[in-house]
N, C-alpha and C positions, 0 to 999 in steps of 0.2 A: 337166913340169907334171902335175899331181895332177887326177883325175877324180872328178865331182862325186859321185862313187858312192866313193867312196878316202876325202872327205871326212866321208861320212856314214857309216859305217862305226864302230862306236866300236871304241875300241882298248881301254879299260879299264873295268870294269864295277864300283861300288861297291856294287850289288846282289848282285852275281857274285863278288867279290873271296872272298866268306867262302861256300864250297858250303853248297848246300842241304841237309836233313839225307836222310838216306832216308827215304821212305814209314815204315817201323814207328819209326821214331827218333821222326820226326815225330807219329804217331802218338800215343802214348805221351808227348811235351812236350805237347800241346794238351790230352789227357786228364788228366793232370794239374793244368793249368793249370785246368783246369774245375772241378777239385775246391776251388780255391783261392778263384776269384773267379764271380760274376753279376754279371749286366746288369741295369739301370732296365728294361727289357722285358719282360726274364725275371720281374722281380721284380713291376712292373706286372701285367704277366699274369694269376701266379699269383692275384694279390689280388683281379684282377677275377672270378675265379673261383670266390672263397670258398676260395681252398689258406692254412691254417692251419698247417702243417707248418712253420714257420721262425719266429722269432723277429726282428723288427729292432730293432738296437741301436744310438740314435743317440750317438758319443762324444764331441760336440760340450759348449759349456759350458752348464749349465742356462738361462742366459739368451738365447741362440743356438736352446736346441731352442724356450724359451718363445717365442717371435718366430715360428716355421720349422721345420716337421720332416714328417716322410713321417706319416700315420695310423694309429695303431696304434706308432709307434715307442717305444721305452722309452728313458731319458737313464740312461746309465752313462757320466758320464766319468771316473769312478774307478772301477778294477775290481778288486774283490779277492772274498774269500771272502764277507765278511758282505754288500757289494752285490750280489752274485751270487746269493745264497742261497736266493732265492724263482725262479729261471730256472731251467725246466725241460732238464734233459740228455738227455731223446730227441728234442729238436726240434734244427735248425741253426740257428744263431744268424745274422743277415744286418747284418752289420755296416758302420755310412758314420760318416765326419766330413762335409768341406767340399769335398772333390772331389779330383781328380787328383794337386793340388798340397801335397796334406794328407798326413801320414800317420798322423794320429791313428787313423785305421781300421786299420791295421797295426797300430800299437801293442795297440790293443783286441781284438782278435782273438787275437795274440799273448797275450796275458793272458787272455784268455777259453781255448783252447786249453790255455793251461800248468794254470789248474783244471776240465781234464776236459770242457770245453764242444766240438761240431765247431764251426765256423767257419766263413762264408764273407765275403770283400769286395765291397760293392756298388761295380764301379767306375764312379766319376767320382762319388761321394757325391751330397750333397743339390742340386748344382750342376746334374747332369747329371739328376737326379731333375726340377727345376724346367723346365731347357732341353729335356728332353724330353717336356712337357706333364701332368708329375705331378700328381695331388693333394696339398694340404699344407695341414694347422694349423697353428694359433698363434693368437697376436697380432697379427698382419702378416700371415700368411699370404705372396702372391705378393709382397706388399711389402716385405719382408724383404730386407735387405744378403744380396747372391751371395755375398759370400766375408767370411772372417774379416778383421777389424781391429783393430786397437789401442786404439779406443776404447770398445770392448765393455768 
């Protein structure tokens, strides 16, 4: 018979299965990873502090940002040379769509980056911006549809 301690015991570990990296491994993935993406906190933040260093780029569709968007955000959902043209290249661009499930912020970013722009992704876009008690314009403001549709 097995003992109630034999029982609790795990045997195999799905956290465990794939080791952990080493401390400078580690190190080095998170730092980078930092250089890629920001937080609605981080981003909030700054703003509440008057930090002008970053540019936010929403790449959602003009009628999406006209409804909903962060203050101060700019609407590029096409990115090329001539919509670029007036964005200044010593600031970092702070770029969102619709949130986690989106990747238009990828996308935008990636395009922005290929013309010389730094980059970074706001994650969880305008969704996690709202959910986590942001400010927002528009037309709708707080009323505004959380996620993209088809009916847009």
């Amino acid at each position: 018979m097995m003992s109630n301690k034999a029982r609790l015991e795990p045997r195999f570990s799905f956290v465990l299965e794939t080791p952990a990296a080493a401390p400078e491994e580690a190190r080095r993935h998170f730092a980078t990873k930092l250089e890629f993406e920001t937080d609605v906190a981080d981003v909030m933040y700054d703003l509440s502090k008057g930090n002008t260093n970053f540019t936010i780029v929403d790449t959602r569709s003009p009628k999406s940002f006209a409804l909903c968007r962060i203050p101060g955000a700019i609407n590029l959902p096409k990115i090329n040379a001539e919509t670029t043209g007036d964005l200044p290249k010593d600031k970092v661009c702070v770029v969102y769509c619709w949130g986690v499930a989106c990747n238009g912020s990828t996308k935008g970013a990636m395009k922005l980056n290929e013309l010389g722009f730094r980059v970074k992704e706001l994650i969880g876009g305008i969704e996690y911006w709202r959910k986590e008690g942001g400010e927002v314009e528009g037309t709708l403001g707080n009323d505004a549809p959380m996620h993209w549709s088809m009916e847009r």
